[in-house]
C-alpha positions as CSV (number, residue, x, y, z in Angstrom):
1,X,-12.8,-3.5,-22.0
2,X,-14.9,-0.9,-20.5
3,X,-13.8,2.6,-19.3
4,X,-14.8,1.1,-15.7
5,X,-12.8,-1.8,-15.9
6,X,-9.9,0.1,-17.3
7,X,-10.7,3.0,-14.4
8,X,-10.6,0.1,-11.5
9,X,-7.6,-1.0,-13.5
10,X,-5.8,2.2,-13.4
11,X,-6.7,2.9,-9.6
12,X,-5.6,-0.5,-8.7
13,X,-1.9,0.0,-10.3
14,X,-1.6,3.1,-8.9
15,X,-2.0,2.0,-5.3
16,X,0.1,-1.0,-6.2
17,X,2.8,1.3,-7.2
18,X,2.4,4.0,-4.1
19,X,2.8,0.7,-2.3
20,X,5.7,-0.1,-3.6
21,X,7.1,3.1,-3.7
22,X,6.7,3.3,-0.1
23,X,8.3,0.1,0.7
24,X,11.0,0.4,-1.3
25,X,12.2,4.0,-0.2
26,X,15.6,3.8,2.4
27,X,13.6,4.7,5.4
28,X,13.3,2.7,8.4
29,X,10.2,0.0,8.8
30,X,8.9,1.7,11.4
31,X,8.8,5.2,9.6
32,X,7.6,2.8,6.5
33,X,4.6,1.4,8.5
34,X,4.0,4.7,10.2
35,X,2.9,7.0,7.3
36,X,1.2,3.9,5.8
37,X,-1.0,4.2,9.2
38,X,-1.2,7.7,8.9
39,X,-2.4,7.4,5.2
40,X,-4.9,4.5,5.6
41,X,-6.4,6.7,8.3
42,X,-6.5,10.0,6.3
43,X,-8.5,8.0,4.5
44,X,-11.3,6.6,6.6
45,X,-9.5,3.1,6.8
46,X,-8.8,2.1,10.3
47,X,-5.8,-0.8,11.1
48,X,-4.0,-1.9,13.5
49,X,-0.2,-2.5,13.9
50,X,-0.6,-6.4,13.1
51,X,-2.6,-5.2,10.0
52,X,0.1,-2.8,8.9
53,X,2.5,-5.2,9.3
54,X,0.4,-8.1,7.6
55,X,0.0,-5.4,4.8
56,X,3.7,-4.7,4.3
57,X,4.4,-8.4,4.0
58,X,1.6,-9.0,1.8
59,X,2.7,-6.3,-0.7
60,X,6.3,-7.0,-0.3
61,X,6.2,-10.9,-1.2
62,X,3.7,-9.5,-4.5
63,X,6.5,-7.3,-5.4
64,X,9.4,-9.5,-4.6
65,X,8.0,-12.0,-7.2
């Protein structure tokens, strides 16, 4: 494996795990969805709230299995 692959590796379980750290913290949804927003856009990435929301389910059914 190369120290890329294992870099992109890294970076991707690290999101995966600030994703699921966010979704699985007792706050409301819409608090949840709100700082995920606010996050996204801090960093360049603009969504809307049907994206959010498509987002949340997305990584909630990847971590629920």
């Amino acid at each position: 494996m190369s120290n890329l692959s294992l870099l992109y590796a890294f970076v991707g379980g690290a999101i995966v795990g600030a994703g699921a750290a966010v979704l699985l913290a007792p706050e409301k949804g819409a608090t949840t969805r709100r700082k995920i927003k606010e996050l996204l856009q801090k960093k360049g990435i603009l969504c809307s709230d049907n994206e959010i929301d498509a987002l949340v389910e997305q990584l909630t059914t990847e971590i629920d299995e």
